[in-house]
N, C-alpha and C positions, 0 to 999 in steps of 0.2 A: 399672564400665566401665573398660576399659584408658586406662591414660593417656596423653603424649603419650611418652613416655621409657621407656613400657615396649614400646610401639608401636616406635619405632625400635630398641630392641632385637633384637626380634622379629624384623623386617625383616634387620636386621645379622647376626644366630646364622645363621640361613635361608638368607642370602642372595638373598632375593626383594624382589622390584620393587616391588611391591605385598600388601597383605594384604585378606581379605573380613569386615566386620564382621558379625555375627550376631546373631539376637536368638532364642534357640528352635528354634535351627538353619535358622532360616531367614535369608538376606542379604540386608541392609539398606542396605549400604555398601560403596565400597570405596575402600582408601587407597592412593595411589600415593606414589614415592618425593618427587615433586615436590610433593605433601600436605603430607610430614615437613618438608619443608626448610623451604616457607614457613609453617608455624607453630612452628617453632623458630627462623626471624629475630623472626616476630612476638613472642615468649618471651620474646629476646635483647633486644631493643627495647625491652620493657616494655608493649606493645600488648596481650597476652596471658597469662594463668599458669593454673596448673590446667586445660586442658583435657582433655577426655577424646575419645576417639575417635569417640564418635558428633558431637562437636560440628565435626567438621574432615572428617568420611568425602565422599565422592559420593554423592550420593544422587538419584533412585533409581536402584536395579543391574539395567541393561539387561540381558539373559541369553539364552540360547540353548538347549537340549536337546541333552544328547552326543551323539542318535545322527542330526546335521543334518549336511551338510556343508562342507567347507570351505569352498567357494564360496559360499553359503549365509552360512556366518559372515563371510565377507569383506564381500559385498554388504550385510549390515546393519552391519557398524561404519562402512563407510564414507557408506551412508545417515544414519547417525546421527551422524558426524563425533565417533567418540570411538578410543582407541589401546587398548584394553581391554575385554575381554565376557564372563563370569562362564558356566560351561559347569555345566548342571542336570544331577541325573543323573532317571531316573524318578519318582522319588519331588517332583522340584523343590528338591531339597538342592543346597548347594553342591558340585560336582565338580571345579572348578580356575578356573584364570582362560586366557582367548586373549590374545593382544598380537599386537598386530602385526608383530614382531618372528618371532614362530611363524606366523604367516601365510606371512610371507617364506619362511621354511626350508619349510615345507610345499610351496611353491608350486615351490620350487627342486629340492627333493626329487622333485614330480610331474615335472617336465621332465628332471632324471636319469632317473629310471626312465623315459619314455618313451624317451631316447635309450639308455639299456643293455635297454631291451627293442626297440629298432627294431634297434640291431647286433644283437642276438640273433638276430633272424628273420632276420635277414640274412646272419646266419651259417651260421645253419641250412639256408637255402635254398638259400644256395651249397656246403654241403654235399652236399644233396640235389640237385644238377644234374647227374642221370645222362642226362637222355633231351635229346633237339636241342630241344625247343619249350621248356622248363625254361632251357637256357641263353641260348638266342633271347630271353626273355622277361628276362632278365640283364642281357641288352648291350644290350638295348633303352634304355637309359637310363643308359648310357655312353660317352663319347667316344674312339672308337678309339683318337686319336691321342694325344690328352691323358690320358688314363685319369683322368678326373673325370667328372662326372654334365653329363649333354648337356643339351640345352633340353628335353624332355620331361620330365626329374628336376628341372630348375632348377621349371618353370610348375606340378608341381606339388608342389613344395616350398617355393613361395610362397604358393600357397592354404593349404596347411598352414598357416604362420607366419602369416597374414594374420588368419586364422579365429581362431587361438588366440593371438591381441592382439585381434582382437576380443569374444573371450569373457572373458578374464580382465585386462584392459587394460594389456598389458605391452607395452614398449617395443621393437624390433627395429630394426635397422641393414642395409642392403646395402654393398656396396664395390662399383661396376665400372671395371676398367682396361682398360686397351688399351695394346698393343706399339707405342711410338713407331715410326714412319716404314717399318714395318713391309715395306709394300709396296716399299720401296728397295730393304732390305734382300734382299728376296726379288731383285729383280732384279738387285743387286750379287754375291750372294752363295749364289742358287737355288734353289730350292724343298727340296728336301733338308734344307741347312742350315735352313732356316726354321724345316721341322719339327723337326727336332733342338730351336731355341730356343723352341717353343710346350712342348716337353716339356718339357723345365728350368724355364720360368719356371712350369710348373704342379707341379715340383716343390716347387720355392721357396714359391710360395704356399701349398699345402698344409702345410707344416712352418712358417711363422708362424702358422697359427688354433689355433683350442683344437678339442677333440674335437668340441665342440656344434657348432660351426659348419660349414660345406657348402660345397663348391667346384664350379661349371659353368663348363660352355662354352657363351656367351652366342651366341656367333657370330662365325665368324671368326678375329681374332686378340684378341678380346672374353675375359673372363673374369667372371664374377659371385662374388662371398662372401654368402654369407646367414650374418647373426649376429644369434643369439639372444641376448634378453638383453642388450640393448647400445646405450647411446645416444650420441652423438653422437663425442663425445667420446672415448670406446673406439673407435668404428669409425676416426677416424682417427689413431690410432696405431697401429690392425694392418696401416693402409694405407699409412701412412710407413713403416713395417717391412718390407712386402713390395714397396714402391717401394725401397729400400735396400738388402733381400736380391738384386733382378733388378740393381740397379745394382752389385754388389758380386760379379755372377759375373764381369764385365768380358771381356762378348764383342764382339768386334771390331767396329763400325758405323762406317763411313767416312763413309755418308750424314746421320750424326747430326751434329748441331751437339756432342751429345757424347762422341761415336767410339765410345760403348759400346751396348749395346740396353739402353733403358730403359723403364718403364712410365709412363704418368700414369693418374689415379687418380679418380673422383668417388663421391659418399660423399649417402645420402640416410637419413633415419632417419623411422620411422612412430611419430608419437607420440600418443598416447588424445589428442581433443580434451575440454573440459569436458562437450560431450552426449554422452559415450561414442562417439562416431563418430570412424573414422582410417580415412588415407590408402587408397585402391584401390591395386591391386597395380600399375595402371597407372602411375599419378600417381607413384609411388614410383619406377618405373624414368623416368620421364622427369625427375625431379628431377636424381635420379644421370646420367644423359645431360646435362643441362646442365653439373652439376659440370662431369660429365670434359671438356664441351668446351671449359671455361675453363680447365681445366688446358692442353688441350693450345694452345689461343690465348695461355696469359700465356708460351709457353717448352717445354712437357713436358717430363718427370721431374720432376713433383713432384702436390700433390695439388688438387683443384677448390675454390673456395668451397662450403660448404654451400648449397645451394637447398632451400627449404621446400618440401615437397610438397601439392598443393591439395586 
């Protein structure tokens, strides 16, 4: 039997995390790196000497069949509350090890490729928009004026995210702002202009998100961000940024208390409760409606308290 110090060798050459002990080719054990450490304090100590691998392994080795899924393998590690799960091949031999770590990248990996396979089609399709009912069915879910995706893109592209946090229980963020005093503005300054600054500021926002994330027009002088991937914390620093980008074009507002047009901002994040159940798509927009209106009560231009959603 390997010992403790040929074991971390092993680990060390490889550079791997973990190793799977065998007996017959069949796995019996497995040793993680936090294995090595604590019984080479215990060594160090004097608690310990001579041990061999089977005496320090995990035992027994949960496992899995290669041709399962990764959802599959997600749902039993974390049924079982371990960060590690030994993948069989046909035969029931060892085939490798999961971590959760590979989970992560899998997981991350699926939501790229969904979004370089949604621009695809969407490329594709706007390619293919030779005939009137093809491009009809285009704008259908675009804002004339703003050129981002209207309320029929927003509603459903929140069941989308809603569905796929509730299936694989991942974390997702909305932003919604609103054009300070907007309505002033419009009457100081015309409707014309107005729309001019709905364009711009939908410029602006667009150019602080990342690719994953999605721009609508909520209603109005309303804007929505869906962000994938993003908790609390993330969403409001794209929201301080894109409060800062609209404040830093420095267009003229006489009506404002800060002569510039600025946005206020509220921020709602849908996070897995312990039953697997999270926030309705509703709950979540009326979280962020509370936000934004404490933003716009403490001052506007700047961003709302956090409100949990129910």
């Amino acid at each position: 039997a390997a010992s403790i110090s040929e074991v971390s060798l092993l680990m060390s050459q490889r550079k791997h995390s973990c190793v799977i002990v065998c007996e017959q080719d069949k796995a019996v054990g497995l040793i993680s790196e936090r294995d090595v450490v604590r019984v080479l304090a215990e060594v160090l100590s004097g608690k310990a000497a001579d041990m061999t691998a089977g005496d320090f392994m995990s035992s027994p080795v949960i496992s899995i069949q290669s041709d399962r899924s990764v959802e599959e393998a997600y749902r039993l590690m974390r049924s079982r509350g371990i960060r590690r799960l030994l993948v069989a091949d046909e035969h029931n031999a060892p085939a490798g090890i999961l971590t959760q770590s590979d989970l992560m990248r899998a997981h991350l990996q699926t939501v790229e490729h969904y979004q370089k396979t949604l621009e695809a089609r969407v490329a594709e399709r706007t390619a293919r928009l030779e005939s009137a009912n093809e491009q009809l069915e285009a704008l259908a879910r675009v804002d004339p004026l703003m050129n981002i995706g209207n309320r029929r893109a927003m509603e459903e592209a929140l069941a989308v995210a809603h569905q796929r946090s509730l299936r694989y229980q991942r974390t997702y963020s909305i932003i919604l702002l609103d054009v300070d005093k907007f309505k002033a503005f419009n009457d100081t300054y015309g409707h014309p202009r107005g729309d001019r600054v709905l364009r711009d500021i939908a410029r602006e926002v667009t150019g602080c998100v990342r690719n994953l994330d999605t721009v609508y027009r909520y209603g109005g002088e309303e804007v929505l961000i869906l962000l994938p991937e993003t908790d609390t914390d993330g969403a409001m620093m794209v929201a301080d940024r894109i409060r800062s980008a609209v404040a830093g074009m420095e267009t003229e507002h006489r009506s404002s208390e800060h002569k510039v047009v600025t946005i206020s901002a509220g921020i709602a994040t849908s996070v897995p409760r312990k039953d697997g159940s999270i926030p309705g798509v509703l709950d979540l927009l009326g979280a962020a409606d509370q936000s934004l209106y404490q933003a716009k009560d403490e001052g506007r231009n700047r961003l709302g308290r956090v409100v949990k959603p129910e």
